[in-house]
PAVEX-559071 format. One record per atom (N, C-alpha, C): residue in one letter; x, y, z. Coordinates in steps of 0.02 Angstrom, whole numbers, padded with zeros to 5 digits, always signed. Example, Ala and Ser with C-alpha at 12.3 -4.5 7.8 and 13.67 -1.06 7.14 Angstrom:
residues 2
a+00660-00284+00390
a+00615-00225+00390
a+00660-00165+00390
s+00642-00112+00354
s+00684-00053+00357
s+00645+00002+00394
END
This chain:
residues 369
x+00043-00060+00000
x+00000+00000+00000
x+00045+00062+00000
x+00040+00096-00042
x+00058+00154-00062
x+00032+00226-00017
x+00092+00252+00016
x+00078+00305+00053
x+00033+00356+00050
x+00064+00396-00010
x+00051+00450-00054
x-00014+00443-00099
x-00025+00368-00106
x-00081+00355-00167
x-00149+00372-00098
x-00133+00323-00032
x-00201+00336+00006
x-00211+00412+00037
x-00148+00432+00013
x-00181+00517+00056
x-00208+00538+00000
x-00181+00544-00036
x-00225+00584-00105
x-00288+00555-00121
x-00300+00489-00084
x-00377+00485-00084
x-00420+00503-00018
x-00369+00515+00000
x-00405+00558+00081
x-00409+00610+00079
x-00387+00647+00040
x-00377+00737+00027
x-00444+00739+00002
x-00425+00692-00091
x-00499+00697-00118
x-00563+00676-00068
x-00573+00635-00033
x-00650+00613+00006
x-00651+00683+00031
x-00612+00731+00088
x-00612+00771+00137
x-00654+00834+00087
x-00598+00847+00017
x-00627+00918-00027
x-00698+00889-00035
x-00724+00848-00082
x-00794+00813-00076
x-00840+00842-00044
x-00829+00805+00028
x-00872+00816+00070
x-00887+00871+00092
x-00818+00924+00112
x-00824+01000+00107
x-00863+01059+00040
x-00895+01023-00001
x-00920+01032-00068
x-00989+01027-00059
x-01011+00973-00033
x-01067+00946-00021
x-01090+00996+00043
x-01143+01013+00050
x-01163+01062+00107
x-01187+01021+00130
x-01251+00972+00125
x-01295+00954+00169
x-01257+00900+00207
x-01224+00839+00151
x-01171+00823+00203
x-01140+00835+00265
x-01104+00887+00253
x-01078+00932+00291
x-01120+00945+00364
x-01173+00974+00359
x-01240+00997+00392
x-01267+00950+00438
x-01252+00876+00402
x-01301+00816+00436
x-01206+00799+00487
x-01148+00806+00459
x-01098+00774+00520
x-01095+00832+00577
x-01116+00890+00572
x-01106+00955+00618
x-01173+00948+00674
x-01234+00941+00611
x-01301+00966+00655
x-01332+00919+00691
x-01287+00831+00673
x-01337+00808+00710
x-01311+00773+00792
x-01251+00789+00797
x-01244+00783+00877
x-01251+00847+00897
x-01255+00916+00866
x-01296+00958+00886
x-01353+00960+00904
x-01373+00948+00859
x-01461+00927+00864
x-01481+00880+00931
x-01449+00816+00920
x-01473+00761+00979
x-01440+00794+01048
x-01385+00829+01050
x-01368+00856+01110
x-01439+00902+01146
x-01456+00962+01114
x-01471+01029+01133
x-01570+00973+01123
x-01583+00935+01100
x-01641+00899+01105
x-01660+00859+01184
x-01604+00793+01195
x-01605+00769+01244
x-01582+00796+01315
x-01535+00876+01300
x-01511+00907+01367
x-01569+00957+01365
x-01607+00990+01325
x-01629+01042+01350
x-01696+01036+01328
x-01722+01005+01285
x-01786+01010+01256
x-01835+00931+01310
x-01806+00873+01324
x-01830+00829+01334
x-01830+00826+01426
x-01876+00823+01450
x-01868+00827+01533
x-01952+00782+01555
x-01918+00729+01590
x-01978+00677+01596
x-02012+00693+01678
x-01984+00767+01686
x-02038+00783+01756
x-02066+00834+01734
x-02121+00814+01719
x-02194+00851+01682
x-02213+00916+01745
x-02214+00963+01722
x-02231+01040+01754
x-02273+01083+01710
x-02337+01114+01733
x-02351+01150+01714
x-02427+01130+01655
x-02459+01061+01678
x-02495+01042+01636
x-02570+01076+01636
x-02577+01085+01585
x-02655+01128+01568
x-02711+01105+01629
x-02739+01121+01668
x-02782+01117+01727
x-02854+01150+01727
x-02894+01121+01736
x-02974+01154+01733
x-02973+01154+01815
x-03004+01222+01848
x-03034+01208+01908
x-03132+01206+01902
x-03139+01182+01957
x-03224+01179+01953
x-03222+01193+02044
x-03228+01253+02048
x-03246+01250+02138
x-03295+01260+02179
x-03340+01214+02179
x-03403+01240+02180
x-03406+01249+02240
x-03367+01240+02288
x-03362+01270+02391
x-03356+01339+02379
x-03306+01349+02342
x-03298+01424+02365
x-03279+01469+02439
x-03247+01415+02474
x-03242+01448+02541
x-03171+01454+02534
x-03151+01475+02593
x-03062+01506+02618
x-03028+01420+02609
x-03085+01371+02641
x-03029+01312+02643
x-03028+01270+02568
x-03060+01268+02530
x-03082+01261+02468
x-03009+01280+02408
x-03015+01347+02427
x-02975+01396+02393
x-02901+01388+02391
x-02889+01376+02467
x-02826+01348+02472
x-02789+01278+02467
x-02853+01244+02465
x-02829+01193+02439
x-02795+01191+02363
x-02849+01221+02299
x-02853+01231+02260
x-02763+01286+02229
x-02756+01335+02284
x-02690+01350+02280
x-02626+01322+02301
x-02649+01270+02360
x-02603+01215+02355
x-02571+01166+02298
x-02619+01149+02279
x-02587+01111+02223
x-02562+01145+02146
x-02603+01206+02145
x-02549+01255+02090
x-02483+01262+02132
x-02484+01299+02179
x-02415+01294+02217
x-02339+01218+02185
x-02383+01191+02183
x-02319+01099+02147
x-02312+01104+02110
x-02313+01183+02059
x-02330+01192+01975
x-02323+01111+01937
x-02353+01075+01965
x-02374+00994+01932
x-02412+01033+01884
x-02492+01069+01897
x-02527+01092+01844
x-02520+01157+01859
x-02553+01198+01789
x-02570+01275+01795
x-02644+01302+01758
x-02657+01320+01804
x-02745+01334+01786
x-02745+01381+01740
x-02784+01346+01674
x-02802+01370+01628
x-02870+01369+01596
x-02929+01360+01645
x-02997+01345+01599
x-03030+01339+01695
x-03064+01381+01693
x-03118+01367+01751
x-03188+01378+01727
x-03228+01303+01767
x-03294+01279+01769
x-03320+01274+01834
x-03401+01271+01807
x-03439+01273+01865
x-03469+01189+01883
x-03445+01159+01835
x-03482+01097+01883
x-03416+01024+01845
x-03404+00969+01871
x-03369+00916+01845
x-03392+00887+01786
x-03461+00910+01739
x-03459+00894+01683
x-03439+00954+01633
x-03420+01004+01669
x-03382+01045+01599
x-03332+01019+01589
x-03282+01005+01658
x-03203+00981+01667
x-03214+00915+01605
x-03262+00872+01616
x-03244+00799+01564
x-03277+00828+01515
x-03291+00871+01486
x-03321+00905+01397
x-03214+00948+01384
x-03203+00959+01464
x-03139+00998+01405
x-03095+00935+01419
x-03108+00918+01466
x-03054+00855+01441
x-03061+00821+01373
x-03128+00795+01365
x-03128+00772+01295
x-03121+00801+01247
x-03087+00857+01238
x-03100+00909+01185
x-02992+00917+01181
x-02965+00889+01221
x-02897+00905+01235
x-02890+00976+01281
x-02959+01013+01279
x-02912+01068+01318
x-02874+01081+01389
x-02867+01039+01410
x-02855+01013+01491
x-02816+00967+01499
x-02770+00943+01530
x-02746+00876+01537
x-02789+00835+01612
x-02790+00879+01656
x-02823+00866+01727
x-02863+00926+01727
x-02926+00894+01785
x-02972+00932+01798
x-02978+00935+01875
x-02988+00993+01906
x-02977+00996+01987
x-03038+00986+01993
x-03112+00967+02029
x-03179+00960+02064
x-03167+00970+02132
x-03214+01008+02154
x-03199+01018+02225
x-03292+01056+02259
x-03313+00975+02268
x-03377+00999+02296
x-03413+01033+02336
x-03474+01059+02333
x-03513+01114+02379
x-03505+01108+02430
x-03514+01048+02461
x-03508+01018+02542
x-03431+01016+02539
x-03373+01040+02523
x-03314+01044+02533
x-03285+01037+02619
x-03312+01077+02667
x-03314+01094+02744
x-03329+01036+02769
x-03399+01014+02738
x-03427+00963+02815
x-03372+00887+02783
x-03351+00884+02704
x-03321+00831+02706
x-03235+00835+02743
x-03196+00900+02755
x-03167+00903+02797
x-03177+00866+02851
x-03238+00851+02889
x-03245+00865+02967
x-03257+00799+02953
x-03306+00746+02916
x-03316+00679+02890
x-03249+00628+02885
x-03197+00668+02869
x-03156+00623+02817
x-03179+00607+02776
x-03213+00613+02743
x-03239+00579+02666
x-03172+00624+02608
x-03169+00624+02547
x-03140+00635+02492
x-03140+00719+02490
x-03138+00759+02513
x-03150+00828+02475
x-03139+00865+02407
x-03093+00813+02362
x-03084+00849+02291
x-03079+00776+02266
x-03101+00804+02190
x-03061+00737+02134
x-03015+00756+02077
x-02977+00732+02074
x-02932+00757+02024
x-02942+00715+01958
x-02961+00742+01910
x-02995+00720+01841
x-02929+00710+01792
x-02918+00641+01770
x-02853+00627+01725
x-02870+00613+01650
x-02840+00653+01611
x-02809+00616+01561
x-02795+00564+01535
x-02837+00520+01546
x-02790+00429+01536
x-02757+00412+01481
x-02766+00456+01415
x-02737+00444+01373
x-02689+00454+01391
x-02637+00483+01403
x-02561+00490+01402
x-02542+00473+01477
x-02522+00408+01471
x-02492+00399+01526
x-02463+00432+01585
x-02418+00482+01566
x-02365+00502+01616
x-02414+00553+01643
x-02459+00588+01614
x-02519+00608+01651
x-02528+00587+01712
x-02548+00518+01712
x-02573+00517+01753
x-02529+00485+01830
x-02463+00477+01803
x-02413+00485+01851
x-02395+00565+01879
x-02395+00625+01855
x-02398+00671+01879
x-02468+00679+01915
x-02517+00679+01915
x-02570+00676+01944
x-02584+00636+02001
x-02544+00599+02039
x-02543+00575+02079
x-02509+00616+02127
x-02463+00666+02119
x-02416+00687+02169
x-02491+00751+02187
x-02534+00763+02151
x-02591+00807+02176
x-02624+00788+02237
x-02653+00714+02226
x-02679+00692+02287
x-02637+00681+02349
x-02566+00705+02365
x-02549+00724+02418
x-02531+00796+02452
x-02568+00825+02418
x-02565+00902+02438
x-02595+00906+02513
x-02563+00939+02567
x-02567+00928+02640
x-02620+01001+02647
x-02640+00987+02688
x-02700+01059+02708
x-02639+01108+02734
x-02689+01166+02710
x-02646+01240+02704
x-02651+01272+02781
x-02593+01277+02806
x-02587+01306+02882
x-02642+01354+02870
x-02645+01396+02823
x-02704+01459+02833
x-02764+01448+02859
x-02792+01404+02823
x-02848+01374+02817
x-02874+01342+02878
x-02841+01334+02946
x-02872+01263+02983
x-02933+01248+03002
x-02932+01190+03014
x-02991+01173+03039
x-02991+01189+03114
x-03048+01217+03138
x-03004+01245+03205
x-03069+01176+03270
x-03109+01134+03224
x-03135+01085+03249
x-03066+01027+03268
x-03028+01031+03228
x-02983+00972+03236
x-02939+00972+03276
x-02906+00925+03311
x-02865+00935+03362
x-02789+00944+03350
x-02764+00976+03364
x-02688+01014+03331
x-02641+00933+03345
x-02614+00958+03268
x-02552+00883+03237
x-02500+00947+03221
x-02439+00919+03248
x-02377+00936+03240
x-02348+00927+03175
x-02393+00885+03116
x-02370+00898+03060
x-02442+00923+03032
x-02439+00947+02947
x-02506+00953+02927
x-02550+00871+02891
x-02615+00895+02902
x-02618+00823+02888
x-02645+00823+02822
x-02656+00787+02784
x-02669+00792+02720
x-02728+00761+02703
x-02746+00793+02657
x-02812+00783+02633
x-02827+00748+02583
x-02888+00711+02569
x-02899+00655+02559
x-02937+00673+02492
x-02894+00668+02453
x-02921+00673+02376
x-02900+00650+02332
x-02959+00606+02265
x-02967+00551+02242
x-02945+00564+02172
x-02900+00503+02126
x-02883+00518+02080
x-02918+00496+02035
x-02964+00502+01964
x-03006+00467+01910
x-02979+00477+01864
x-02948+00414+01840
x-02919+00423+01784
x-02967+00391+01727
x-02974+00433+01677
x-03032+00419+01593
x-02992+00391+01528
x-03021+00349+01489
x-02997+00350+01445
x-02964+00276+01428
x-02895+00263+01506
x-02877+00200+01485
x-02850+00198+01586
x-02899+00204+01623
x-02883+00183+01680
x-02811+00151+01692
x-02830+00083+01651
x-02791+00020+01679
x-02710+00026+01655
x-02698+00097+01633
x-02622+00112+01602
x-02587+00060+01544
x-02658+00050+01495
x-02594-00002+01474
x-02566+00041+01410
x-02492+00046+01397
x-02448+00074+01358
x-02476+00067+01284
x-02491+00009+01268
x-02504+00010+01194
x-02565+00034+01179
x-02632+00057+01216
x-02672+00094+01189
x-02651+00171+01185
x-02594+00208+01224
x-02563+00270+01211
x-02521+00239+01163
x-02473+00188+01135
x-02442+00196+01097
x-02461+00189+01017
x-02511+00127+01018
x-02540+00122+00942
x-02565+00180+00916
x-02605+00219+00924
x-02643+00280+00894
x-02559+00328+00844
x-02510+00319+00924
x-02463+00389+00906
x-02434+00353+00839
x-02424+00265+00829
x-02388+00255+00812
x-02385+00256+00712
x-02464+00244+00695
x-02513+00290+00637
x-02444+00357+00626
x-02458+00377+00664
x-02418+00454+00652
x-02356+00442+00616
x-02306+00415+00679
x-02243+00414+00664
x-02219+00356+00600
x-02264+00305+00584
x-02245+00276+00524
x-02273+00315+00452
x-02323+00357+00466
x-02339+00417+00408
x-02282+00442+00412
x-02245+00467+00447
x-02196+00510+00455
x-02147+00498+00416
x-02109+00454+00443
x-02065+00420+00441
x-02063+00372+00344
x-02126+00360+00308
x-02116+00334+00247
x-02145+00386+00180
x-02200+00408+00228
x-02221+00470+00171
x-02169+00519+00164
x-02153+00551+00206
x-02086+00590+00186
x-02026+00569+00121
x-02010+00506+00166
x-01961+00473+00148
x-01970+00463+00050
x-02018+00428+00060
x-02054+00407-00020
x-02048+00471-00080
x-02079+00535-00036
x-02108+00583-00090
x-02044+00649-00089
x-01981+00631-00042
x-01928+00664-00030
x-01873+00637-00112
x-01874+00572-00122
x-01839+00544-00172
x-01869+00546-00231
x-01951+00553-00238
x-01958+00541-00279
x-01934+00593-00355
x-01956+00657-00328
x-01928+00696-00424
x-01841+00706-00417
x-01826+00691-00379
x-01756+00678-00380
x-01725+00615-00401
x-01764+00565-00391
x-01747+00490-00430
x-01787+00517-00512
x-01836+00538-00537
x-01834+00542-00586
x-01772+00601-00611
x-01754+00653-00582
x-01699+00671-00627
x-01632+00628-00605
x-01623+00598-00580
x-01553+00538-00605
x-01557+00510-00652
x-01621+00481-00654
x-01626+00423-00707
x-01647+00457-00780
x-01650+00528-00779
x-01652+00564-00846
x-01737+00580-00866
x-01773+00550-00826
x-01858+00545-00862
x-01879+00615-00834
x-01842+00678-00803
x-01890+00725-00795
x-01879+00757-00853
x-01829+00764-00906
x-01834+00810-00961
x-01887+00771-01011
x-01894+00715-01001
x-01971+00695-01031
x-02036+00693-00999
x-02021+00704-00968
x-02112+00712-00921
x-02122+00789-00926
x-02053+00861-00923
x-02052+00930-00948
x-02087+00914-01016
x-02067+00881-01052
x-02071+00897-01151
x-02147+00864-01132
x-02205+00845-01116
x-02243+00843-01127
x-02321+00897-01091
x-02364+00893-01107
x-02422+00955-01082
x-02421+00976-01004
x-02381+00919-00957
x-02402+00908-00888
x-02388+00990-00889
x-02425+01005-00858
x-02407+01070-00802
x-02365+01068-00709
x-02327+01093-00695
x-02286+01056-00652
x-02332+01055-00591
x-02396+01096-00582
x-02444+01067-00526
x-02454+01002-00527
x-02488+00988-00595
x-02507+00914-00596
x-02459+00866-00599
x-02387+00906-00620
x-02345+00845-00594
x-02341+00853-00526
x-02322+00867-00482
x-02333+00862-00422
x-02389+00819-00378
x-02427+00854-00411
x-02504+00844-00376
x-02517+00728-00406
x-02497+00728-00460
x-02490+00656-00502
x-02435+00611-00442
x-02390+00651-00429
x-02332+00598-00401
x-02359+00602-00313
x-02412+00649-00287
x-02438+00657-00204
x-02494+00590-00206
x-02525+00571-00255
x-02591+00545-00254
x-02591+00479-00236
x-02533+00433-00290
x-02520+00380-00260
x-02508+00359-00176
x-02445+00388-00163
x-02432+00368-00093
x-02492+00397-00039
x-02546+00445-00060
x-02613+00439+00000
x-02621+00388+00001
x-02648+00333-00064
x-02673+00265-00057
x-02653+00224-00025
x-02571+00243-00016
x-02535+00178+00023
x-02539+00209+00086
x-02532+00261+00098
x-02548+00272+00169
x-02598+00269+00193
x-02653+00262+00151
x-02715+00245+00197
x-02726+00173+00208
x-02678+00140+00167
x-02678+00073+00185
x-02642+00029+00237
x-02582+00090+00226
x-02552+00051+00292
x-02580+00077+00371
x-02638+00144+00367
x-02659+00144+00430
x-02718+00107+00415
x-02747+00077+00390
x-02779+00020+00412
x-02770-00036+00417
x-02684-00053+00376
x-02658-00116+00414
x-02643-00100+00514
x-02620-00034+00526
x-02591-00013+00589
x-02653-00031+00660
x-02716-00002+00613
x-02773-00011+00642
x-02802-00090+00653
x-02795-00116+00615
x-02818-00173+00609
x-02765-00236+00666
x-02710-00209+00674
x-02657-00255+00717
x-02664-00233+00781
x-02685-00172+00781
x-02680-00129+00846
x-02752-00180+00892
x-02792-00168+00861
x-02868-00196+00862
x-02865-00270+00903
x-02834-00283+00853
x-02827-00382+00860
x-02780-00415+00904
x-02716-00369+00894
x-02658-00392+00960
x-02690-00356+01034
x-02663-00299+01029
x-02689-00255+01084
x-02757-00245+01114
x-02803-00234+01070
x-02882-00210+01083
x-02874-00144+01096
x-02830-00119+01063
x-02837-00025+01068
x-02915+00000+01032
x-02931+00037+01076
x-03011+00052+01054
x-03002+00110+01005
x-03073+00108+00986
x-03079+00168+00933
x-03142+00197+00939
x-03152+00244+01002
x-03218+00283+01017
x-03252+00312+00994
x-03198+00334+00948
x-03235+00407+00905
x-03259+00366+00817
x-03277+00430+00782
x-03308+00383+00728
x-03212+00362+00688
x-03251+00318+00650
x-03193+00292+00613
x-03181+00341+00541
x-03237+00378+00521
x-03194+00423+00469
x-03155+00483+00490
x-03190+00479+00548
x-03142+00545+00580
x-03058+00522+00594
x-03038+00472+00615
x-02997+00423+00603
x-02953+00431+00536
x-02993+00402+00498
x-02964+00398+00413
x-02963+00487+00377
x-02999+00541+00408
x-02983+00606+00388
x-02939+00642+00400
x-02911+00624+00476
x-02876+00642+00517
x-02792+00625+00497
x-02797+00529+00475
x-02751+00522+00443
x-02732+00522+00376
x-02794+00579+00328
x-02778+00587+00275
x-02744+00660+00260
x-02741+00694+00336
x-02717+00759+00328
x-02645+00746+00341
x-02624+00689+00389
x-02560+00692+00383
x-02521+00665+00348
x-02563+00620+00287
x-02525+00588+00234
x-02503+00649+00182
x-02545+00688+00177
x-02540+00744+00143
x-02515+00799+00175
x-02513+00826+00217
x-02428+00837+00247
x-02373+00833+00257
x-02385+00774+00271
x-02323+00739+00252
x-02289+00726+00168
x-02324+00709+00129
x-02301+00707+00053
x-02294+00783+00028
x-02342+00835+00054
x-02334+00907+00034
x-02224+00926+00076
x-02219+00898+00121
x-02151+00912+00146
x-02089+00862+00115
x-02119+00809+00096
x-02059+00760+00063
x-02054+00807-00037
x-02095+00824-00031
x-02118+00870-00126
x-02053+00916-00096
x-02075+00958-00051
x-02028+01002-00034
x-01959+00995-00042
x-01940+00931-00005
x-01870+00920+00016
x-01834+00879-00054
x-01877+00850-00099
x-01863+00841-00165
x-01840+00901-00214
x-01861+00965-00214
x-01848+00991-00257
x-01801+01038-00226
x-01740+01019-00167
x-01695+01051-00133
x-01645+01008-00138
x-01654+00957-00143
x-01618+00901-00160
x-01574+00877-00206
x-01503+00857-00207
x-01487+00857-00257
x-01477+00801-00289
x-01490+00750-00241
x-01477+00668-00247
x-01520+00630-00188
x-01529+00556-00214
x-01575+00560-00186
x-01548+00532-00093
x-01475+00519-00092
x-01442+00519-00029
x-01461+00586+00008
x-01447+00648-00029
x-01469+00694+00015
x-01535+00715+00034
x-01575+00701-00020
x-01665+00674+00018
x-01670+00637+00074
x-01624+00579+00083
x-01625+00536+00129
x-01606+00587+00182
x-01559+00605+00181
x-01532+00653+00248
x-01573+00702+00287
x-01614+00754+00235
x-01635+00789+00218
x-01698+00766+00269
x-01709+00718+00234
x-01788+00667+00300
x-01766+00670+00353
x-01704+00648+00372
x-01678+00616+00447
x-01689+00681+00482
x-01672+00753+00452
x-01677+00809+00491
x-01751+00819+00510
x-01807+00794+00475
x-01874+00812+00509
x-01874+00764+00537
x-01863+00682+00529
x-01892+00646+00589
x-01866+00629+00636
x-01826+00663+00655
x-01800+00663+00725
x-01830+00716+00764
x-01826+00752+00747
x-01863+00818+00789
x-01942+00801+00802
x-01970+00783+00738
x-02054+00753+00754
x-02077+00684+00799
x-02006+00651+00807
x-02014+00591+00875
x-02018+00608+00917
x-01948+00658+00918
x-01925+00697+01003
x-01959+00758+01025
x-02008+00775+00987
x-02038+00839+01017
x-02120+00846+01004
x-02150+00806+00955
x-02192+00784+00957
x-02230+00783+01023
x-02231+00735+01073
x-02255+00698+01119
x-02254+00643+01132
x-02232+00613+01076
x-02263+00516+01038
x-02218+00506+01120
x-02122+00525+01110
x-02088+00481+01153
x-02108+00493+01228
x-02080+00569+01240
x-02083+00616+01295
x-02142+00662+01302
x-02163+00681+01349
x-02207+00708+01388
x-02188+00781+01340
x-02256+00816+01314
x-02257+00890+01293
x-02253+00908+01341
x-02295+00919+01408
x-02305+00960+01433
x-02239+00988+01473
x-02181+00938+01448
x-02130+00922+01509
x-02061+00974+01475
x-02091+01004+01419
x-02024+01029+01370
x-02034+01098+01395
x-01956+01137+01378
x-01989+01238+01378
x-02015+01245+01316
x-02039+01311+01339
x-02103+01341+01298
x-02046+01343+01228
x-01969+01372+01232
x-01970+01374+01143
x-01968+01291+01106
x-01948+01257+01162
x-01967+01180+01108
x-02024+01154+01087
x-02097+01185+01143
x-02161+01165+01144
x-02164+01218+01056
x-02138+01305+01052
x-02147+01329+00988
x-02135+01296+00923
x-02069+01257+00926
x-02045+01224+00882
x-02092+01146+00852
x-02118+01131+00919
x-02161+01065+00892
x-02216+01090+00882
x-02237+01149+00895
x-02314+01170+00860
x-02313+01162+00784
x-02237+01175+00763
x-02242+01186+00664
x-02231+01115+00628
x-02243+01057+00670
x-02228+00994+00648
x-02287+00956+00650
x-02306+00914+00613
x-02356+00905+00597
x-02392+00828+00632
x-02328+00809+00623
x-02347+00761+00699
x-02362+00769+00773
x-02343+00823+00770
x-02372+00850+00854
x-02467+00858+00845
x-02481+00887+00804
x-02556+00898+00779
x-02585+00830+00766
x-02566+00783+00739
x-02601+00715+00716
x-02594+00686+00770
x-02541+00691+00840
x-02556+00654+00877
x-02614+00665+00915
x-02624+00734+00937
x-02688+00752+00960
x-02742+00720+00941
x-02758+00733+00863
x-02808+00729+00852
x-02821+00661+00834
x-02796+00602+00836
x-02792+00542+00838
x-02800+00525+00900
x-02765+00547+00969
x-02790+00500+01031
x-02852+00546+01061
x-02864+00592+01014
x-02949+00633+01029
x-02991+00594+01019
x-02983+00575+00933
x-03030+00539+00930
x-03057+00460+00926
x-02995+00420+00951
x-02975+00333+00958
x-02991+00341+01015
x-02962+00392+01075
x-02961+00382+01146
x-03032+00406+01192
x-03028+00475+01157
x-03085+00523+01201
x-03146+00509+01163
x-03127+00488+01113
x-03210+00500+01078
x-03237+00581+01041
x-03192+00597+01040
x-03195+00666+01004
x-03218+00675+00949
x-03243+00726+00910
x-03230+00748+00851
x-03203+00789+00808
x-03190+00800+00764
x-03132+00824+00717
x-03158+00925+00723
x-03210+00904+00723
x-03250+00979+00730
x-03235+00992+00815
x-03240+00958+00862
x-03230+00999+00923
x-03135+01001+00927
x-03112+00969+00877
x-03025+00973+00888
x-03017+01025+00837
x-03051+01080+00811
x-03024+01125+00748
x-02965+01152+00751
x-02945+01162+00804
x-02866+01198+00803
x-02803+01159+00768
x-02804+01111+00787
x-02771+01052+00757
x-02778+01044+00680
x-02828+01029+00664
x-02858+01034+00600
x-02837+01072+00552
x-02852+01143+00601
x-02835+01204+00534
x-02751+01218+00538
x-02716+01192+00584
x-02638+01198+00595
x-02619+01147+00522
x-02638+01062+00506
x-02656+01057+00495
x-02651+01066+00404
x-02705+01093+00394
x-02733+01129+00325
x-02673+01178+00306
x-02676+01247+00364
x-02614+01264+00332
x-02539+01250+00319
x-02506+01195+00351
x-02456+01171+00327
x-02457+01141+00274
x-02517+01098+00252
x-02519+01070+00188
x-02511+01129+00141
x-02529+01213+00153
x-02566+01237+00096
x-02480+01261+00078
x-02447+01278+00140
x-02407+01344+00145
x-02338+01278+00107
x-02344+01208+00126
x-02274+01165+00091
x-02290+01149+00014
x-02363+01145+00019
x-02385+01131-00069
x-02346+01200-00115
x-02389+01249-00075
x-02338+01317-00118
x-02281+01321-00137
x-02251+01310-00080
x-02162+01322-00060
x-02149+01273-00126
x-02170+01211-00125
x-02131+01148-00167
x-02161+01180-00242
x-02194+01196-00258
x-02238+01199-00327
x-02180+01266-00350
x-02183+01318-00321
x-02130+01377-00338
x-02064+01351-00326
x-02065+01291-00308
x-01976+01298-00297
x-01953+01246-00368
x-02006+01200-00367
x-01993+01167-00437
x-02014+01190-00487
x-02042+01254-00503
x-02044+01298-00593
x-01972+01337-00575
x-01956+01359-00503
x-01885+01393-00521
x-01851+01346-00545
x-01824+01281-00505
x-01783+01242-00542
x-01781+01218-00622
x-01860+01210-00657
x-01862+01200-00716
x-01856+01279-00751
x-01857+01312-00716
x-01825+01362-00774
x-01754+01392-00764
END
């Protein structure tokens, strides 16, 4: 082996690769990326989760209870009701993760021992309902005492009940099948519609599919149509295993289901169009993917707890489209929801499809001209 012959092929690989940007981009950005993701974006002690109160006591001891447990910033009150069936309408609706109840007779069940609050869970997402447990030990508020009771040298704590909806019995694969629809859309529709007008210009067939009437919408729009089909097939293979192995339920209607996952097939192919006509090969399509689906695993929700990230990583997974399909998938498999009481989602949604269809449609007439 020749000295001089293997450096000069080490010089050449090094200039190469320094040539290649995205290359470049994917050896720099992605222990960047997985660093500043798993140190700062990912934190599995959930703080700060969306909270309904309902207080229908209304007294001094009531109140403080009620500021007791904001005090654990476990939750932060964002939606107050007047009775425990608004709390389960916003729960089912996602706007809430937990719901505080805290009944009229609040006082005399003090003096009873009976239950004085219930804390209303989330069952869809598990770790929910592990943070929701540290609620029901919230200790009575020195302010507040009971001045019937006979003085304890510590405070004593109060006796309030946890209900968890949805999937009580914690089992993992009814939170995980629904998310998991998502992340295999993710993860192949991209992938598929990222290579595709970039495998046709390798292989030479886009200057013949140009020389004929297509207009480059309908090419586009021609090469999105197929892979919906397969994606609606493979979420009803996803559905159908989920069903039969697991018994993951499906509450809500089933086209809401199949609409829900027809927005993210088409999101998803509107962003792989994208990353095709940026592309210069179809290795760097491949790369090019790896940079969205990592971020849409890890910030999503699918792995780690949303509620558990800071607010600029919670910003960053608002513009990903898997964060939205997960919602609105364990809305409506889990809660029984509908697509109309989840609109936010929806129209997040709509406009990513509208705003990546654009982006890709103008970015491939620049390239053909």
């Amino acid at each position: 082996m020749n000295g001089r012959r293997l450096w000069a092929i080490v010089v050449k690989e090094l200039r190469q690769l320094s040539r290649d940007r995205i290359t470049l981009a994917m050896i720099l950005g992605i222990p960047v990326m997985q660093l500043v993701l798993f140190g700062y974006a990912i934190n599995l002690n959930l703080r700060g989760l969306d909270a309904g109160i309902a207080d229908q006591a209304n007294t001094a001891g009531s109140r403080a209870l009620v500021m007791d447990m904001l005090a654990t910033e476990v939750v932060s009150a964002v939606r107050t009701a007047n009775t425990p069936d608004q709390l389960m309408a916003m729960l089912r609706r996602g706007e809430i993760s937990i719901g505080i109840a805290v009944p009229p007779d609040f006082e005399r069940r003090r003096i009873d021992g009976r239950p004085v609050a219930q804390v209303l869970v989330d069952g869809s997402d598990t770790t929910v309902q592990s943070a929701a447990a540290q609620l029901a030990q919230t200790p009575l508020d020195s302010s507040a005492p009971d001045l019937r009771a006979p003085p304890a040298s510590t405070p004593p704590t109060l006796r309030i009940s946890v209900v968890s909806f949805y999937n009580p019995q914690r089992v993992s694969a009814i939170n995980i099948v629904p998310g998991l629809i998502g992340v295999i859309m993710t993860m192949t529709m991209v992938l598929f519609t990222a290579i595709a007008i970039v495998r046709e210009r390798e292989r030479g067939n886009m200057e013949l599919l140009i020389a004929t009437p297509l207009t480059s919408s309908e090419l586009m729009v021609g090469k999105v149509l197929p892979y919906i089909v397969i994606g609606l097939v493979q979420t009803s293979v996803i559905l159908a295993l989920g069903i039969t192995l697991f018994a993951v339920p499906i509450r809500g209607g089933v086209l809401d289901v199949y609409l829900a996952s027809g927005l993210l097939i088409v999101a998803n192919l509107s962003l792989g169009l994208l990353i095709s006509t940026q592309a210069q090969s179809q290795f760097q399509a491949m790369q090019m993917t790896f940079f969205v689906f990592l971020p849409s695993i890890l910030l999503s929700g699918f792995m780690f707890p949303f509620a558990g990230m800071p607010r600029a990583a919670q910003w960053i997974a608002e513009v990903l489209p898997l964060t939205h399909f997960l919602r609105l998938i364990r809305g409506v498999m889990l809660r029984s929801a509908g697509l109309l009481e989840l609109w936010p989602d929806v129209l997040a949604l709509v406009a990513f499809i509208a705003v990546m269809m654009t982006a890709a449609v103008l970015r491939f007439r620049k390239r053909l001209d």
